[in-house]
C-alpha positions in Angstrom: -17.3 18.3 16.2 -17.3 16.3 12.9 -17.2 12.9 12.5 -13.7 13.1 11.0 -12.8 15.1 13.5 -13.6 12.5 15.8 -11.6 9.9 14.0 -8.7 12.3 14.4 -8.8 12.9 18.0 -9.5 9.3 19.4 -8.2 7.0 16.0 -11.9 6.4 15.4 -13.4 3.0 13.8 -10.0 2.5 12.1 -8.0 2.0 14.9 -8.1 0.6 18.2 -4.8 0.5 19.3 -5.0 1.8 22.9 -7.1 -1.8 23.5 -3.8 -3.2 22.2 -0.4 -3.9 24.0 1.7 -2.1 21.4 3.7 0.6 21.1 1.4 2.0 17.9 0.9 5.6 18.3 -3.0 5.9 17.3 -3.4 9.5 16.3 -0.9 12.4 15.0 -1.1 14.4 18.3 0.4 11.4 20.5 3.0 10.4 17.4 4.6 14.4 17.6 5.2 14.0 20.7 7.4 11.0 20.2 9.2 13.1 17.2 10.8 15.2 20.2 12.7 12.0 21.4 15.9 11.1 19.6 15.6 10.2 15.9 13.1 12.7 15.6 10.2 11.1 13.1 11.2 8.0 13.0 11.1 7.2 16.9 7.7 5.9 16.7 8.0 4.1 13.6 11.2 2.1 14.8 9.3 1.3 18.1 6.8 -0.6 15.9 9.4 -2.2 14.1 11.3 -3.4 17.2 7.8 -4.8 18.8 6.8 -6.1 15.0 10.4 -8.0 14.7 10.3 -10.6 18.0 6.6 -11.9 16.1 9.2 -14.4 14.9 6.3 -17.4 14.1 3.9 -15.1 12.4 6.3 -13.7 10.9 7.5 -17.0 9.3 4.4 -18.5 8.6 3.8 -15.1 6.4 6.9 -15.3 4.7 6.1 -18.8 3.7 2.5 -18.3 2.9 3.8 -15.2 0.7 6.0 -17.7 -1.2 3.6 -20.7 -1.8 0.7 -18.1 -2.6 2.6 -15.9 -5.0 4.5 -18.7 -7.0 0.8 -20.3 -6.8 -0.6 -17.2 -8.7 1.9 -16.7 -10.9 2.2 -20.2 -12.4 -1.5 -19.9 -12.9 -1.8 -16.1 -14.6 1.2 -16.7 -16.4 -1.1 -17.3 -19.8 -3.3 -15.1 -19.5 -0.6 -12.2 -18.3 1.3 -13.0 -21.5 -2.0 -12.4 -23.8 -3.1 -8.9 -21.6 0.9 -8.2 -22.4 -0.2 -7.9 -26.1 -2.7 -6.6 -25.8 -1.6 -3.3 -24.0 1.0 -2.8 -26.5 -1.2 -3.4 -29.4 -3.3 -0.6 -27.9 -0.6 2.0 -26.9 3.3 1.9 -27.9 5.9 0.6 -25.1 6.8 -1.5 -22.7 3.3 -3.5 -21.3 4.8 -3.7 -18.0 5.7 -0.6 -16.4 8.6 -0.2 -12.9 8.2 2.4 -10.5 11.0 2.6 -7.5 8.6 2.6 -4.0 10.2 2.6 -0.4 9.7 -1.0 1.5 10.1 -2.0 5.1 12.5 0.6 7.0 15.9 -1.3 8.2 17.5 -2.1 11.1 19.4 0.8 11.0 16.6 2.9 10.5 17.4 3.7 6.8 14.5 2.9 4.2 14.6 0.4 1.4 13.8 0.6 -2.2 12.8 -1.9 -4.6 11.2 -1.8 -7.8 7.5 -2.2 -8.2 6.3 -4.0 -11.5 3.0 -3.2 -13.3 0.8 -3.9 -16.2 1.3 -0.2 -18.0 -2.4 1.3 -17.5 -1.4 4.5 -18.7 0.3 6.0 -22.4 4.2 6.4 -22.1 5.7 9.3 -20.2 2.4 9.9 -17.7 4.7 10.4 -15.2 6.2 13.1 -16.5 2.8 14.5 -17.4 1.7 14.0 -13.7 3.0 17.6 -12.4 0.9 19.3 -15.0 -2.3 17.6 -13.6 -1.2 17.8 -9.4 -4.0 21.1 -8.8 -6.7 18.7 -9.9 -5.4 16.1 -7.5 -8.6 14.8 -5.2 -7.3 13.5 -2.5 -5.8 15.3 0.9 -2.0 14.8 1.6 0.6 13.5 0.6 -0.7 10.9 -2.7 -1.9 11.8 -5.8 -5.6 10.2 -7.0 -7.7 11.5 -10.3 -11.2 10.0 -11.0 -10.8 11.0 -15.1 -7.4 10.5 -15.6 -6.3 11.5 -18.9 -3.3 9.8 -19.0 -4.7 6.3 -18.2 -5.8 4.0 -21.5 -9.1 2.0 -22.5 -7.3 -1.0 -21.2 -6.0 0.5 -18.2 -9.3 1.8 -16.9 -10.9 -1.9 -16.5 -7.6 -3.3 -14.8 -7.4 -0.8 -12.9 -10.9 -1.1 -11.7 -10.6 -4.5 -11.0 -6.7 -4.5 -9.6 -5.1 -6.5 -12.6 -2.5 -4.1 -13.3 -1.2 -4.8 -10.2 -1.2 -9.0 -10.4 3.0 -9.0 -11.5 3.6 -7.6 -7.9 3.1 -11.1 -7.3 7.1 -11.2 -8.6 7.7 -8.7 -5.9 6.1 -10.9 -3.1 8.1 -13.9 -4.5 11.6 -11.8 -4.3 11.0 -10.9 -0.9 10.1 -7.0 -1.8 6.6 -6.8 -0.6 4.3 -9.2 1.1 1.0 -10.9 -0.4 -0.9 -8.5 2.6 0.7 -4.6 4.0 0.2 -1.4 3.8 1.0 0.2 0.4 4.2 0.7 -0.9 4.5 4.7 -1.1 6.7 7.1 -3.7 10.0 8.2 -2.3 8.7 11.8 -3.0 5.5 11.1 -0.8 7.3 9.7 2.0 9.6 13.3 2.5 6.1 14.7 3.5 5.1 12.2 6.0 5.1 13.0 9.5 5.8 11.0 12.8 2.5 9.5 12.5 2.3 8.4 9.0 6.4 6.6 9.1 4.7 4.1 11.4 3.2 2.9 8.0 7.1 1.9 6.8 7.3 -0.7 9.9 6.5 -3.3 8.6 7.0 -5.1 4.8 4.7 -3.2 2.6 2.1 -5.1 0.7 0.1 -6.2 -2.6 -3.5 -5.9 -1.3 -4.5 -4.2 2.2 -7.0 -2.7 4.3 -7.1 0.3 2.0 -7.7 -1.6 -0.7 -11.0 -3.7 0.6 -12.0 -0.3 2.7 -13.1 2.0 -0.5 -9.2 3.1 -2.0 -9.7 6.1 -4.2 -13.4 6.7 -1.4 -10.4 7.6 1.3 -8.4 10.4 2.3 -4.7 9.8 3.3 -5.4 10.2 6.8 -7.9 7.5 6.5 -5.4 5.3 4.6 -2.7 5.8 7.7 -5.2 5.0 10.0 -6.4 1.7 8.2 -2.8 0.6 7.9 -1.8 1.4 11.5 -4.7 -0.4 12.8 -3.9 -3.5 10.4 -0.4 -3.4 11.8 -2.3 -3.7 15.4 -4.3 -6.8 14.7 -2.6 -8.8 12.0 -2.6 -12.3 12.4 -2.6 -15.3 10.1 -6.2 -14.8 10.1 -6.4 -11.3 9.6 -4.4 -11.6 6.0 -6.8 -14.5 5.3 -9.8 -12.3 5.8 -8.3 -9.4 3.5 -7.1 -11.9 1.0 -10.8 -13.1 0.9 -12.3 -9.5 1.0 -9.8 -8.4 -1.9 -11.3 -11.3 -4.2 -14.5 -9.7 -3.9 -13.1 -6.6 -4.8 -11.3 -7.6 -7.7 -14.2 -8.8 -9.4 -16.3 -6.1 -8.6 -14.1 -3.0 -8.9 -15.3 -1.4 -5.9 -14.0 2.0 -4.9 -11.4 1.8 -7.6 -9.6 4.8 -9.0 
């Protein structure tokens, strides 16, 4: 058996949920068999978000860290935002920043939200539409699309992409309440239709600016191993936790580490 087999049967180094009073299914094999209870594919995932909902004092000392941290970062890259700003448009026509609509936390009602995610543009004007040309040389499994030599992405956009400052006005997002400082990834609409029982657990909880993917390698994972970080991060987090990955995420900012 190979190793990533290995992960997949047991949840592997990622995850260690079954030492864990939760109600996180650890592995797609134990998640399908929650999809045959009513509501189908979301049954597992609004478990999590039942069980994730009475942390009320975590909860609200994340929410308020969120707010302080973001405004914080914000106030203090405003300068500096404004001159990359310029910069990007002086390189490329178009707006600098760039929106894309991603699904958040799932509801109480068990319907998923949408926001809009902000940007610095990275990449010329209309890439998305050029992205469906480009899908067969996708390189990573499942449902997300990652490309070492992306054409479509500028001289500017490959260093802040390397080092994550395209994504420093999410910040704004945190601030609104759309995403929190630490989370799971905010995913396409289009990627979540292809997600499975084991994969919605993912939508649980408030999707975030920096994760366990993100410090773990990024573009050096699979989806699979992305699900599998993010379920286990759902599992453990704590105040400390975020503080560890807010730490770790520093590091990789500044050196670039298993960027796309």
């Amino acid at each position: 058996m190979s190793q990533k087999d290995k992960k997949d049967e047991g949840g592997g180094a990622f995850l260690a949920a079954d030492e864990v009073e939760t109600p996180v299914e650890s592995n797609r094999a134990r998640a399908a068999l929650e999809s045959a209870k009513p509501r189908g594919r979301m049954y597992a995932m609004e478990k999590v978000r039942v069980w994730d909902g009475s942390r009320l004092g975590y909860r609200f000392v994340k929410r308020s860290f969120d707010i302080v941290f973001s405004l914080a970062v914000l106030l203090v890259a405003f300068i500096p935002g404004v001159i990359l700003a310029v910069l990007i448009r002086l390189e490329t026509p178009g707006n600098p920043f760039y929106g894309q609509l991603r699904v958040g936390k799932v509801d109480a009602n068990g319907n998923p939200t949408y926001f809009k995610m902000w940007k610095f543009r990275s990449m010329v004007q209309g890439a998305d539409a050029m992205k469906d040309e480009l899908m067969d040389q996708n390189e990573v499994a499942g449902p997300m699309f990652k490309m070492e030599d992306d054409p479509r992405v500028t001289r500017i956009g490959k260093f802040i992409r390397k080092h994550s400052i395209d994504e420093f006005p999410q910040f704004l997002n945190v601030l609104l309440g759309d995403m929190s400082v630490v989370g799971p990834r905010p995913p396409l609409p289009r990627e979540v239709e292809e997600y499975d029982e084991w994969a919605m657990q993912r939508l649980a909880v408030k999707p975030g600016l920096t994760g366990p993917w993100q410090v773990g390698g990024r573009s050096n994972l699979d989806f699979d191993d992305m699900v599998r970080l993010d379920l286990g991060y759902i599992v453990k987090r704590s105040v400390k936790t975020d503080l560890i990955l807010i730490a770790q995420t520093v590091k990789v900012v500044f050196t670039g580490d298993g960027a796309a």
